[in-house]
C-alpha positions as CSV (number, residue, x, y, z in Angstrom):
1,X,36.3,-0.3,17.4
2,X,32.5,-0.9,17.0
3,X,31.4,-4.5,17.0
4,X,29.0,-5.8,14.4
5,X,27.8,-9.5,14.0
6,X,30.8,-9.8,11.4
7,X,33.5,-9.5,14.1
8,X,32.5,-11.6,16.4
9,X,34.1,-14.8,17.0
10,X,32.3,-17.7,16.5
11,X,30.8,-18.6,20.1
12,X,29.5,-15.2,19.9
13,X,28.2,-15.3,16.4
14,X,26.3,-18.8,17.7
15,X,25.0,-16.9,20.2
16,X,23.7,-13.5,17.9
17,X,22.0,-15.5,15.1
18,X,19.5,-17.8,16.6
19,X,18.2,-13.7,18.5
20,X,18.5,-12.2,14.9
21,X,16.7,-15.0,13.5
22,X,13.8,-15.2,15.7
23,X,13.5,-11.3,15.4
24,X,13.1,-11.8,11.9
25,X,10.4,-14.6,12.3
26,X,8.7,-12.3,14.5
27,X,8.9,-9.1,12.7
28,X,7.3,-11.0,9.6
29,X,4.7,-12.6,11.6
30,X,3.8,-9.1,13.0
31,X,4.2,-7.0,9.6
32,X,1.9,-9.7,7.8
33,X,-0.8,-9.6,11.0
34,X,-1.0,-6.6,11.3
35,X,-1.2,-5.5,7.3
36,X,-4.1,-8.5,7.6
37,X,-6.2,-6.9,10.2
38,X,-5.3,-3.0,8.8
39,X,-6.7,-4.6,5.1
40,X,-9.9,-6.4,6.9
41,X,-10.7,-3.6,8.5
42,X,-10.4,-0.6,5.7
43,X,-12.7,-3.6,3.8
44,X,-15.1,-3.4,6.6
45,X,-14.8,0.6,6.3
46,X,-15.4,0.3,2.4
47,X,-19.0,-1.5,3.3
48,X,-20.3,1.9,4.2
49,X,-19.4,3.5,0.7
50,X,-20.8,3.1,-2.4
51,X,-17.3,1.2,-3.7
52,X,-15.6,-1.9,-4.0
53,X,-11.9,-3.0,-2.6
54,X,-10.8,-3.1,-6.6
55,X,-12.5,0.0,-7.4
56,X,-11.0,1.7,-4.2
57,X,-7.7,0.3,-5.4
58,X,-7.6,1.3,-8.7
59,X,-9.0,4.7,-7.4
60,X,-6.3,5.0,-5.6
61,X,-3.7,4.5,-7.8
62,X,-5.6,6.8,-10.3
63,X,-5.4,9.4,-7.8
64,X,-1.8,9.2,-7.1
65,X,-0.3,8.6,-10.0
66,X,-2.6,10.9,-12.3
67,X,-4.0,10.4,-15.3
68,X,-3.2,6.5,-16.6
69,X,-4.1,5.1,-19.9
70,X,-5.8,1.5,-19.2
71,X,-2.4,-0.4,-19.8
72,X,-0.6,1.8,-17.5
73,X,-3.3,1.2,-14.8
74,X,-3.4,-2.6,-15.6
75,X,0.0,-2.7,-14.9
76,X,0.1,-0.5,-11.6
77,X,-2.9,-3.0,-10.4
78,X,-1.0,-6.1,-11.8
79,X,-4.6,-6.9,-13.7
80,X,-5.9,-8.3,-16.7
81,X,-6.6,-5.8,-19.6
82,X,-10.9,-7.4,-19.5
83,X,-10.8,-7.0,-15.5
84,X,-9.6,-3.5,-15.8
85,X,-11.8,-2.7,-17.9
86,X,-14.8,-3.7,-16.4
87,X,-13.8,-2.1,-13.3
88,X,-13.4,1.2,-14.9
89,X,-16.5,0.5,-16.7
90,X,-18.4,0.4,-13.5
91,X,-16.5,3.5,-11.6
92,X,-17.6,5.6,-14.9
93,X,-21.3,4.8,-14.2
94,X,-20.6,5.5,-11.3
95,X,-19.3,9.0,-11.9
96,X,-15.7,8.2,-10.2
97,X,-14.0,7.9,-13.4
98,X,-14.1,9.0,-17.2
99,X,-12.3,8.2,-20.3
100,X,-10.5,11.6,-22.1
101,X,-9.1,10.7,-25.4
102,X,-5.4,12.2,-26.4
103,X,-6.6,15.3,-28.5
104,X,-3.1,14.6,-30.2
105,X,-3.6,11.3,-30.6
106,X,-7.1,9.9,-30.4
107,X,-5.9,6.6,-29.8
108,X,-4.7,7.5,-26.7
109,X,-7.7,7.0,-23.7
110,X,-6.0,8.3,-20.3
111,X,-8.6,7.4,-17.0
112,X,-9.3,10.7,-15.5
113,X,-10.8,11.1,-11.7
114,X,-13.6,13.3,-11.9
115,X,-14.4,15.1,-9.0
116,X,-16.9,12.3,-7.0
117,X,-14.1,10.3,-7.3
118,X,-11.5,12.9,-5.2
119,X,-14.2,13.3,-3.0
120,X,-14.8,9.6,-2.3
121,X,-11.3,9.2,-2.0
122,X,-10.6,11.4,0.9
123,X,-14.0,10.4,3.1
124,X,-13.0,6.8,3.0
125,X,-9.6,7.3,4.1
126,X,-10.8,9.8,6.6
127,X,-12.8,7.4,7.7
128,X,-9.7,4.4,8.1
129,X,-7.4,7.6,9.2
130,X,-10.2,7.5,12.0
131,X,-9.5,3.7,12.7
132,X,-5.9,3.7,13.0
133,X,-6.7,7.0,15.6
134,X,-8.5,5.2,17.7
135,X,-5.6,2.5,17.9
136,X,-3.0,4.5,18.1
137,X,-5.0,6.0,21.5
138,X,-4.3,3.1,23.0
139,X,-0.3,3.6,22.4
140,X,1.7,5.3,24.0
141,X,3.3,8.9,22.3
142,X,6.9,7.7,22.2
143,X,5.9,4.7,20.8
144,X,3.9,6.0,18.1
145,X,6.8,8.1,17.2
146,X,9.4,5.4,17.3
147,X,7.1,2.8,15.4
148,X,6.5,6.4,12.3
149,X,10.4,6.4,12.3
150,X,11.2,2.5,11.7
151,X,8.8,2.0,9.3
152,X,9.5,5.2,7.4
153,X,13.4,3.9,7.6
154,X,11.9,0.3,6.5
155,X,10.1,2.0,4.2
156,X,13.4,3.5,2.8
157,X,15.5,0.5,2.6
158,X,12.7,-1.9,0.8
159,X,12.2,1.1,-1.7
160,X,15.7,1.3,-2.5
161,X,16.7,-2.8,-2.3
162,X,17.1,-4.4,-5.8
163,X,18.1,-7.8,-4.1
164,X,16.3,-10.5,-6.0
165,X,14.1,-12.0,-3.7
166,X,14.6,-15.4,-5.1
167,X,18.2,-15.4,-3.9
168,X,17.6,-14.0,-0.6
């Protein structure tokens, strides 16, 4: 019979949570720091392109989810309908961006990436790929490997959880 925390007796339960529990505390600790110092330093990588963190967010976004319409891309970047708009105001002077109207339905605007905007895309995160290389140097193979497969199975479970997080 395999043993899980929920056939333990209760000295043995004792003993399991308070290891459970600080594992938890520590894997948040770690998960935040780390998602901290990987957000600090793409910001710091953004400095040497000619776009902000918002733009690079909402370029993002743009990229992989295609074509949006400026309420769809206000709600992917959980923004207010003026904020988004100056933003994409700015990447279209900028060239990253354009507006296409629905030929169908000329109410319609969808946000279209022109071709700068690809471009710009893939040197910046060339450019923090090249950060997180230069980490991961410093670690060893098998633990590079182990650390791609937990968070690609933590990456899983949290995509698929529709716990409430109030009640958790």
């Amino acid at each position: 019979m395999t043993r899980t925390p929920d056939s333990f007796d209760k000295a043995q339960e004792d003993k399991f949570k308070p290891d459970f529990e600080n594992m938890v505390q520590e894997t948040d600790y770690y998960l935040r720091t780390v998602s901290y110092i990987v957000k600090q330093r793409g910001r710091e990588i953004l400095n040497s392109f000619d776009i902000t963190p918002p733009q690079f967010e909402a370029l993002q976004v743009l990229v992989h989810r295609g074509d949006l319409t400026m309420g769809e891309l206000c709600q992917h970047l959980y923004l207010a309908s003026s904020t988004v708009t100056d933003l994409v105001d700015r990447m279209e002077r900028n060239e990253l961006v354009e507006r296409e109207r629905n030929p169908e339905d000329r109410r319609v605007i969808r946000i279209v990436v022109k071709e700068k905007g690809h471009r710009l895309i893939e040197e910046v995160l060339k450019a923090r790929e090249g950060y997180l290389a230069s980490i991961f140097a410093e670690v060893e193979l098998a633990e590079q490997e182990h650390l791609l497969k937990t968070l690609k199975r933590l990456h899983e479970v949290m995509t698929h959880d529709t716990r409430d997080c109030k009640e958790s």
